[in-house]
Steps between C-alpha positions, in 0.01 A plus 500: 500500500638819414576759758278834566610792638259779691513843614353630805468823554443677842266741549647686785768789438837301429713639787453732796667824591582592884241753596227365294156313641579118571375283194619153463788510190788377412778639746894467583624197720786430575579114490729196467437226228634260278623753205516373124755671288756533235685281773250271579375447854579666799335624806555839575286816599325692285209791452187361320123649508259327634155516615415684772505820681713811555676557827346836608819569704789292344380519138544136520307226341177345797336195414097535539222256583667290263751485167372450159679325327687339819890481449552523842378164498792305694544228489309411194438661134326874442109423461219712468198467690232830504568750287231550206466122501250452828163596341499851706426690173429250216552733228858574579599149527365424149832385190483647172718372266397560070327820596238282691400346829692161566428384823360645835779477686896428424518189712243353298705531209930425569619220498866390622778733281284771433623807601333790678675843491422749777460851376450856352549687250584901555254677490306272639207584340616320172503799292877632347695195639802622600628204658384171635622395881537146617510434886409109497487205282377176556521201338203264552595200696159368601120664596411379821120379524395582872231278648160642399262615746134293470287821553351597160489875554838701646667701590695186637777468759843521361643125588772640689563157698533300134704784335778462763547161445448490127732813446654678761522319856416781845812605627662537144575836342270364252194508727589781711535768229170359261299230607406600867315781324244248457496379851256675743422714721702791357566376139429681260418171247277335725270392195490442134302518293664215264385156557737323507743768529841450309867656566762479239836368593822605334755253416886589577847418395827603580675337168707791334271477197190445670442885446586573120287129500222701694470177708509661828316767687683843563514856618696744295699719679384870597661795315632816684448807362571806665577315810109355475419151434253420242381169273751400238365609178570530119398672219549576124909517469495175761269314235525608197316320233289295753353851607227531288345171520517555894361817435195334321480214723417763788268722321304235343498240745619646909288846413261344255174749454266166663198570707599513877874581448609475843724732650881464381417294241445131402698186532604409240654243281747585261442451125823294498704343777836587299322872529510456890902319526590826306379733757635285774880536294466850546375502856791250637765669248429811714453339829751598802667814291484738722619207783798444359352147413386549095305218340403330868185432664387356812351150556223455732488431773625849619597592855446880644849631654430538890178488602183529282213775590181431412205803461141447575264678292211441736681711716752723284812403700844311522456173713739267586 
């Protein structure tokens, strides 16, 4: 079976700036992880962004009720478990791929090797692409069926109990930082309103190739610009003649005019998965330049450096 490739697009504004309201986005960590490179493997410390919240004080990167998609996921793969795939808005969840609906939901459709890229473009509203950001990609290693719920009517309770032993065990990073946001009484996931509800799992691989292969999961590194981290990014001069089919791949599929548009844009799969592995060049080519680290990435699992902050947005502040 040949191998698909997707785009997911997040509706929220791409990164935060100190001073501005609280919104979940993709923000600056810093962490350890196994690092793929011109050099092959290593584990070393690095900047990526991930998702989560700004530091009010520190300008550093809080995780929130939970991460989406988990990399903090020690000690197992990234996997994604809420985000526009949990029936809260139906609409926003639904694929287009050919300019038409697909499938309701992304875990309905990938299948193991498919490849989901984590996104924007800027702007974000899809009109004048300047650039197009990467913060995450996963590669599909399995969609994990939850047991279903016999009510026929939900909202139904998020199996917390049966996603901790199916994915990401209590006690783990794993569970701490995504799936006890389905566990009550102050999670914020309680229900679902899938039945059963699915959570993609990304596959891994620390093989020097696995990356050019895209057989593993992995974070591009964050760029620094004017002593500010943002999402790795690329544009015309990085892609040259791949621009323009990107271009149309994102105007007529991500931002396609289709009743109910949701907010950021569709997922979408690409036209081509060879359309998709040239973005991806680009991305990783770029990856870890202004680190000193060009052309690297990091492999999930990641680790935060010291101690990780978490926010609450129930309650607009830093907990422990």
């Amino acid at each position: 079976m040949s191998r698909r490739a997707f785009f997911f697009p997040h509706s929220l504004d791409p990164q935060q700036k100190r001073g501005e309201p609280n919104s979940s986005g993709r923000v600056p960590f810093d962490v350890t992880a196994t690092l793929l490179g011109p050099d092959g493997a290593t584990q070393g410390d690095c900047v990526v962004m991930a998702d989560g919240f700004l530091d009010p004080i520190t300008g550093g990167g809080l995780v929130g009720a939970n991460q989406d998609p988990c990399v903090f996921s020690t000690p197992s793969g990234p996997f994604h478990t809420f985000a526009r795939i949990d029936g809260a808005n139906l609409g926003s969840e639904k694929v287009v791929g050919g300019g038409k609906h697909i499938a309701d939901s992304l875990p309905e459709t990938v299948a193991p090797g498919d490849i989901i890229i984590f996104g924007k473009t800027t702007p974000p509203s899809g009109k004048a692409i300047e650039e197009i950001w990467v913060d995450t990609v996963l590669v599909v290693d399995s969609v994990v069926e939850l047991p279903a719920a016999e009510e026929a009517k939900g909202p139904w309770p998020f199996p917390a109990a049966a996603a901790a032993e199916m994915v990401a065990k209590k006690g783990t990073d794993g569970y701490r930082f995504n799936l006890s946001d389905g566990e009550g009484p102050k999670g914020h996931h309680q229900t679902t309103l899938r039945n059963p509800h699915r959570i993609i799992v990304g596959r891994t691989s620390n093989k020097p190739k696995a990356v050019a292969a895209l057989e593993t999961s992995f974070v591009p590194l964050a760029d620094r610009t004017g002593g500010i981290c943002r999402i790795c990014a690329v544009d015309r001069g990085h892609l040259g003649a791949d621009w323009a089919p990107l271009l149309v791949f994102f105007q007529t599929q991500v931002y396609a005019k289709i009743k109910g548009i949701p907010r950021g844009g569709w997922i979408a799969e690409f036209s081509t998965f060879g359309l998709a592995e040239a973005l991806l060049a680009a991305i990783v080519k770029r990856s870890g330049g202004h680190q000193n680290l060009r052309g690297t990435v990091a492999v999930p699992p990641l680790a935060s450096i010291g101690a990780t902050k978490r926010w609450d947005p129930k309650t607009t502040r830093v907990i422990g």
